[in-house]
N, C-alpha and C positions, 0 to 999 in steps of 0.2 A: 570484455564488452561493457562492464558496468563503470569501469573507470575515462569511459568512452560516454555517460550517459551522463545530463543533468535532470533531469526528470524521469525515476523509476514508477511504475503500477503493478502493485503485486495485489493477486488474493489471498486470504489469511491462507488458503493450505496453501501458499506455494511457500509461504512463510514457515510453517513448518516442516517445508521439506528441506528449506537451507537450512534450517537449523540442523536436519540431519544428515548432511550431505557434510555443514561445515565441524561436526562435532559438537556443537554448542551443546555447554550446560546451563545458558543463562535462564534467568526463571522468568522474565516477560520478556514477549516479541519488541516491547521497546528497547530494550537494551541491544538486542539483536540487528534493529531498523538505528539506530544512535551507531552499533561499531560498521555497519554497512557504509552510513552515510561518510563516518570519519575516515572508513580506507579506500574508497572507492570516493569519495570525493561529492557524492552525491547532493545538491543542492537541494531537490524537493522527492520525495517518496511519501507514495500512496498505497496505502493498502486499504483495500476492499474487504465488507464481513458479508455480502449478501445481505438479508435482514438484518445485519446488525448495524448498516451503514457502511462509513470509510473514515478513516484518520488521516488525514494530510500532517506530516512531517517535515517543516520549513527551517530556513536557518534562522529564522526570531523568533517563531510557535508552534506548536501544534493546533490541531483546528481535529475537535471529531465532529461528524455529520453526521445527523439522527434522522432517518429516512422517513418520511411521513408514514401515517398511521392510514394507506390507500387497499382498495382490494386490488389484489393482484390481478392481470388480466393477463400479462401473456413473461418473460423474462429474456422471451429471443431477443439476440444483439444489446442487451443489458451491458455487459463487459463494452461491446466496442463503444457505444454509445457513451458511455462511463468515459473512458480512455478520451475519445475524441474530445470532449467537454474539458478534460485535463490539461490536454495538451494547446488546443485553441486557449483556455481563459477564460 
């Protein structure tokens, strides 16, 4: 499927569960998002930290997004909401 995808969204745990699914012993999730993108072909991959933001993963940068300093009101449909805004542009 992901050889099949130009655009991945992952959230950091999902990131740590390929690590443990793929054996990984790399020491940051960038190296892990870098050999995803080189074997699978991936053009652009996103991962999401929750409060922490998102890192976009492109083929000329990286970009991290630091999520404003807002009070929280509600976090329903956050992910699709996230995702949709990804994928439209």
């Amino acid at each position: 499927m992901l050889s099949n995808a130009d655009i991945v969204k992952l959230i950091n745990e999902e990131v740590e569960i390929l690590k443990a699914i793929l054996g990984c012993n790399r020491d940051s999730d960038e190296q892990l998002i870098q050999s995803l993108r080189d074997e699978y072909e991936i053009e652009h991959l996103c991962v999401t930290q929750g409060k922490g933001g998102a890192v976009a993963y492109g083929p000329e940068s990286t970009n991290r997004f630091n999520p404003n300093d807002l009070p929280e009101v509600s976090t329903v449909g956050a992910r699709d909401s996230f995702s949709a805004v990804l994928v439209h542009g």
